[in-house]
C-alpha positions, 0 to 999 in steps of 0.5 A: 952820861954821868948822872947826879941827884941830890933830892931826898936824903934816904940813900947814899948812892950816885952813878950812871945811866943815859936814860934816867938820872939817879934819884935820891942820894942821901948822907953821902951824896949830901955831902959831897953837894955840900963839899963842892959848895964849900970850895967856891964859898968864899968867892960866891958868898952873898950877904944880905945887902948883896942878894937885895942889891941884885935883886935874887937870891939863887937856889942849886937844884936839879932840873929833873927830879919830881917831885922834888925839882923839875924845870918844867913849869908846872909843876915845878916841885916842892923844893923850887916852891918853897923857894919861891916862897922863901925869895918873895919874904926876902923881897926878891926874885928867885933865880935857880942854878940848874945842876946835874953833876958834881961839878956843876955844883961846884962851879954855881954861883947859888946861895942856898940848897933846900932840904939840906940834913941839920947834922952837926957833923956834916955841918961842921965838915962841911962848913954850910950852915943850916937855917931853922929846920922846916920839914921832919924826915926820915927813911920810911917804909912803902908797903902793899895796900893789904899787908899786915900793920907795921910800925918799925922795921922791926916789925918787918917779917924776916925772909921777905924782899925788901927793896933798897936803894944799892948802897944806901944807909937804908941798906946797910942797917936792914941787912945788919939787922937780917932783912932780906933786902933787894938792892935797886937803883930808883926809888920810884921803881922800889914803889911800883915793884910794891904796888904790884905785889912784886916785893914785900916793902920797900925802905924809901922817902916819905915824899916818893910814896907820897907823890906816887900815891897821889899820880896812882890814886888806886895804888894806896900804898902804906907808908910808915914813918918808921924813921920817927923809931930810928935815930940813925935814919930821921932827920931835919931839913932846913935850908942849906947856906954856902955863903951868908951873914948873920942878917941873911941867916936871920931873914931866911929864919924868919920866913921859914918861921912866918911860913910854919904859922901860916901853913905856906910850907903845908900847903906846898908839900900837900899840892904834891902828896907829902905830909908835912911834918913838924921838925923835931925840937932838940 
């Protein structure tokens, strides 16, 4: 069965397998979501006026995919909250297209798409268009409880296994730099191969550790920003739009704005382990 996730932007993988549907796609993946929201732009594209007038705004999102998204009702994750947030500012209910693969995203009727990469060159390539950004983020580092401090990925110890998603960005920037690094499917399992002392760190999002300390209170793994030291790994999300006007543009902003100052967003990612962390100003 072909499987599909574009959650948490710290690879660059998709692929297949019948139990477990591939978790956190990055750049690549991103825009392959992004491109195949592009093609039904035009036909699907909602202005403000109609979003009001059929009384929902629509949201892409994957049916089952902690934290970030999951059909189920509680909990639902953070990407599915704060889109619930967002709709209520927007005086609206918040209907949600389930997705799994590329061509389902191709042939959604969705308005939006949440932590999508404020990226110039993916943005121009992919004609979406990006709100204000709401949440900083990046490829972190997941380390044993009793290692050594560690700031960047530079100061990782050469010759001990770092875990990586199979052909993400991660992946490619540490083996250039002469990490050894260990190449897995999922994020959660490069995090319980940490925990148990199995590999020395793990290259993952900030949200994956987050959530799996939270579930595993006894776990205590370190987490580093290192991403806040590499450019070519950090990022800003915001909210992706296929199609919108200039009013829609403009409400979405503001409400991400009135949920930054009255720490909405904050305490969304908080219910489920993840820092939030203010976008970086140009």
């Amino acid at each position: 069965m072909n499987s599909f996730r574009p959650l948490s932007p710290t690879s660059a993988t998709c692929g297949t397998s019948p139990e477990r549907p591939l978790r956190a796609p990055a750049v690549r993946v991103l825009m392959l979501v992004a491109t195949a929201l592009v093609a039904a732009a035009a036909a699907n594209a909602r202005t403000l006026e109609a979003v009001q007038a059929r009384g929902a705004v629509t949201l892409c999102s994957h049916a089952n995919a902690m934290p970030f998204s999951s059909r189920r009702e509680e909990p639902p994750g953070f990407q599915i909250e704060l889109a619930r947030a967002l709709a209520r500012h927007l005086g609206v209910e918040l209907s949600v297209a389930w997705v799994v693969t590329p061509n389902q995203y191709r042939t959604a009727e969705c308005d939006i798409v949440l932590d999508t990469i404020v990226d110039e060159d993916v943005l121009a390539q992919t004609r979406l268009r990006a709100s204000r950004p709401y949440q900083r983020s990046g490829v972190a580092i997941a380390l044993p409880a009793n290692a050594s401090e560690a700031r960047s990925f530079d100061d990782l110890e050469r010759g001990r296994p770092i875990g990586v998603q199979v052909g993400s960005v991660a992946q490619m920037v540490l083996s250039q730099r002469g990490l050894t690094t260990v190449p897995f499917a999922f994020e959660e399992d490069i995090v319980e191969e940490v925990s148990a002392g199995r590999i020395a760190g793990g290259a993952v999002s900030a949200a994956t550790v987050g959530y799996f300390n939270m579930k595993h209170p006894n776990a205590h793994i370190q987490l580093v920003h290192a991403y806040e030291r590499e450019p070519g790994l950090s990022w800003n999300l915001a909210v992706g739009m296929r199609g919108s006007d200039a009013p829609l543009r403009q409400r979405i902003d503001a409400a991400i704005d009135a949920m930054l100052a009255d720490g909405t967003i904050r305490a969304i990612y908080a219910r489920y382990g993840i820092e939030h962390r203010p976008p970086a100003t140009p």
